[in-house]
N, C-alpha and C positions, 0 to 999 in steps of 0.2 A: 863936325870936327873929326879928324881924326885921331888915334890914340898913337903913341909913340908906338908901338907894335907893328900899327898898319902902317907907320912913316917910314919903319925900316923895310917891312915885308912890302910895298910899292913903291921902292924908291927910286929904280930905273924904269918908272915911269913918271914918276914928279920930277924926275930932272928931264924928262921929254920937251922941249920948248914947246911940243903942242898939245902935251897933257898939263903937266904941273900940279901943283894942290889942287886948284878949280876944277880940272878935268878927274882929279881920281875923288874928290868928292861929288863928283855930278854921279861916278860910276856907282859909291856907296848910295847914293838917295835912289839911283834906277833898279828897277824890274825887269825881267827879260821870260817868259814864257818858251820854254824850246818843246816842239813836238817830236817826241819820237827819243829816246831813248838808247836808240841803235847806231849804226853807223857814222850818220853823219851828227848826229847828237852828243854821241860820247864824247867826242873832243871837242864840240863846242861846249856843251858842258861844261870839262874839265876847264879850259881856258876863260870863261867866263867866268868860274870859282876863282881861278887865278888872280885873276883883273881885280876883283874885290866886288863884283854886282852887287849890288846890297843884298835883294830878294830872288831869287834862280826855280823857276818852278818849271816841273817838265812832267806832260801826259802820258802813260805810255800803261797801257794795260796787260804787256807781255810778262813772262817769263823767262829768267838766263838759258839759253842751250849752249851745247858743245860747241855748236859751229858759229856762233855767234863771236866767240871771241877772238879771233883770226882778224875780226874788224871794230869789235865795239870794246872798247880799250877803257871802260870804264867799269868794267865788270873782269871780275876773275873767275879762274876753274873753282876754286869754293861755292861762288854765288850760282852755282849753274841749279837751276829748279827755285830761285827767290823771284821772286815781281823784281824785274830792274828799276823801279822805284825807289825800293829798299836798297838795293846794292850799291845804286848810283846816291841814294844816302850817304851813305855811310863813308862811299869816295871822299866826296865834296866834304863833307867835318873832317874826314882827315887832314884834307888839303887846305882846307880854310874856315878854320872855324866861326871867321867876321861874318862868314855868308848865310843868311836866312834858305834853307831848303824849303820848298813844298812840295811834294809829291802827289799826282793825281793819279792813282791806278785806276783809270778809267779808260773807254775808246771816246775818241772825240767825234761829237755827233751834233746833229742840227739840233737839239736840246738842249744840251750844253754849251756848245763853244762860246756863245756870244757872253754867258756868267763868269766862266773860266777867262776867256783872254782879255776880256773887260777889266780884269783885277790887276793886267800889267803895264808896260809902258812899252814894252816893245814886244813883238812874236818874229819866233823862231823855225819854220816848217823844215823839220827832217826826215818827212814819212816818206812813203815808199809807193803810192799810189795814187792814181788822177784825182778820186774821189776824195779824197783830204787834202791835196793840193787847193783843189777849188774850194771845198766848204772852210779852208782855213784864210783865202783867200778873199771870200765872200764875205767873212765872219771878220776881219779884219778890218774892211771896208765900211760894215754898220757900227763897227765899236770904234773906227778913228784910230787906229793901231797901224803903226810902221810894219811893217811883214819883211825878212827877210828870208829868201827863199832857197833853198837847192837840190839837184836832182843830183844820181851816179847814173852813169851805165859800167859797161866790164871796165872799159880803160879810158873813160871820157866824164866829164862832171859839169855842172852847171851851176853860175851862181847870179841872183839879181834881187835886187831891193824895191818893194812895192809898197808907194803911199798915193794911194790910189783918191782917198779921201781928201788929198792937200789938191791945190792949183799948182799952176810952176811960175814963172814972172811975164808970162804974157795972159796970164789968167784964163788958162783951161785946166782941167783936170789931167795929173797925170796917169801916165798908163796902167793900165790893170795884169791882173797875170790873164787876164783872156783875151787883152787886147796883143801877151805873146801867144797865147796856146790858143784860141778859140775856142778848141776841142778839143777833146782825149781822143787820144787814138782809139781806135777801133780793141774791143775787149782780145787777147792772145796774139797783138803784132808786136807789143812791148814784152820781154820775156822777164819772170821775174828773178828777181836774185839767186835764189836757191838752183833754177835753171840754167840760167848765161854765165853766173858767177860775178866776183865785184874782186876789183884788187884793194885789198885792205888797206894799202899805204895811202893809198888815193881816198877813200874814204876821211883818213887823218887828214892830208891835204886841204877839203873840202871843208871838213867840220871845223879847223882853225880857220879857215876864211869866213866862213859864217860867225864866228866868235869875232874876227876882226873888224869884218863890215859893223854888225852888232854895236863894239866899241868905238868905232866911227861915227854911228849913229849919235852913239850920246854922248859922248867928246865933242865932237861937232868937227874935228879935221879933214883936211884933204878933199876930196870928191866921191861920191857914193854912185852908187851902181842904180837908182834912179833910174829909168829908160835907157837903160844897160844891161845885157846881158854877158858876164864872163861865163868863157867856155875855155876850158879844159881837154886837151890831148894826150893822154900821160905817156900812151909809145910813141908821139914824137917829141914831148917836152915842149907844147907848143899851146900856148895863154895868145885868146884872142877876145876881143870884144866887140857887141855887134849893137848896134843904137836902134830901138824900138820906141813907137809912139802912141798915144792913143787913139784907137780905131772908135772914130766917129759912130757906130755900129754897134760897139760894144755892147751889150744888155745890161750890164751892170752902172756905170758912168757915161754911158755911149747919149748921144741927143736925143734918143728915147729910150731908156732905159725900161725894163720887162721884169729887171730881177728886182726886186724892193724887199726883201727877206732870203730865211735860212729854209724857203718852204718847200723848195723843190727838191734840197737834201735828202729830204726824210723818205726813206722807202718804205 
């Protein structure tokens, strides 16, 4: 149920014909796990406190810097030297106190993951590197968890939803994120952030889309990015989408599959 509180504080989405009560109380009973903390996290964060998620838990073992905040919009010049754990706390009870916070100051690891994202209903990947891409991918995949995923470059971004673990209606499995990526790029061909640089507006961009597909998730409207990848141009203002399927090959879901755990994670 909801309290008169949260009927006023959601009410241009209960008048949504495709939200309504049933959708804003699907969103109070859901969990959403987001990784990462930073760029692309802060605003989904932020937006998913909005929405009313019931329970909002996000990993991120970092600390505030100076230059962080130019894009991670959920942290302030005060928080710079706290765990953004803490700061990103303190956000979300401002913003919406209906919301259950957890905070995990931790790095997410083939030890972990499968405890941690097992506790949610949906996961959120907004980390910064192939090696968490995959093991968040993987770990998704053995715990039955919907993944929604996205990458930046300086002025290009990337978005898609992996349930890699369901069939689709002709009963094969759908695609995995290896049956996008196969493989990481080779280590110093991607440059990282601090490097090439990111434009911050485009990171807000990104991270509300990830909060939105998220809410699509468990509302159930519209069509989801499923064997879809949205891609982002932000110096030409140009939204494209490209349809991917699952590669027969795969190691994960593929006709013979080789990955069966989180064991090759572990260094």
């Amino acid at each position: 149920m909801l309290s008169p509180d949260e009927l006023e504080r959601y009410a241009r989405h209960i008048v949504l014909r495709d939200v309504g009560g049933p959708g804003q109380a699907a969103l109070k009973r859901a969990s959403a796990l987001v990784i990462g903390a930073g760029g692309l996290g802060a605003p989904a964060l932020m937006y998913l406190a909005a929405a009313g998620i019931g329970t909002l838990g996000v990993v991120d073992d970092d600390v505030v810097s100076l230059s962080n905040l130019q894009r991670q919009v959920i942290h302030t010049t005060p928080d710079i030297g706290r765990h953004k754990v803490e700061s990103a706390a303190e956000r979300i009870s401002a913003l919406n106190p209906h919301v259950r916070f957890v905070g995990h100051a931790a790095w997410l690891n083939a030890d972990n993951a499968l405890d941690l994202i097992g506790e949610y209903d949906l996961v959120l990947d907004g980390s910064d590197n192939f090696s968490t891409r995959y093991l968040v991918s993987d770990a998704c995949f053995f715990a039955k968890k919907p993944l929604i995923t996205a990458a930046l470059g300086t002025f290009d971004g990337s978005l898609t939803t992996i349930r890699a673990h369901e069939t689709n209606e002709q009963g094969e499995f759908n695609p995995t994120y290896r049956c996008l990526f196969p493989e990481a790029p080779p280590p110093g061909t991607v440059p990282a952030c601090a490097e090439a640089g990111v434009m911050g507006a485009l990171a807000g961009v990104m991270g509300s889309m990830m909060a939105l597909e998220a809410i699509r998730e468990i509302v159930g409207f519209g069509d989801g990015l499923v064997g879809r990848l949205l891609m982002i141009d932000a110096r030409a203002m140009r939204f494209e989408t490209l349809r991917y399927g699952r590669d027969p090959a795969n190691p994960l879901n593929g006709d013979g599959p080789v990955v069966t755990d989180l064991s090759a994670h572990r260094t």
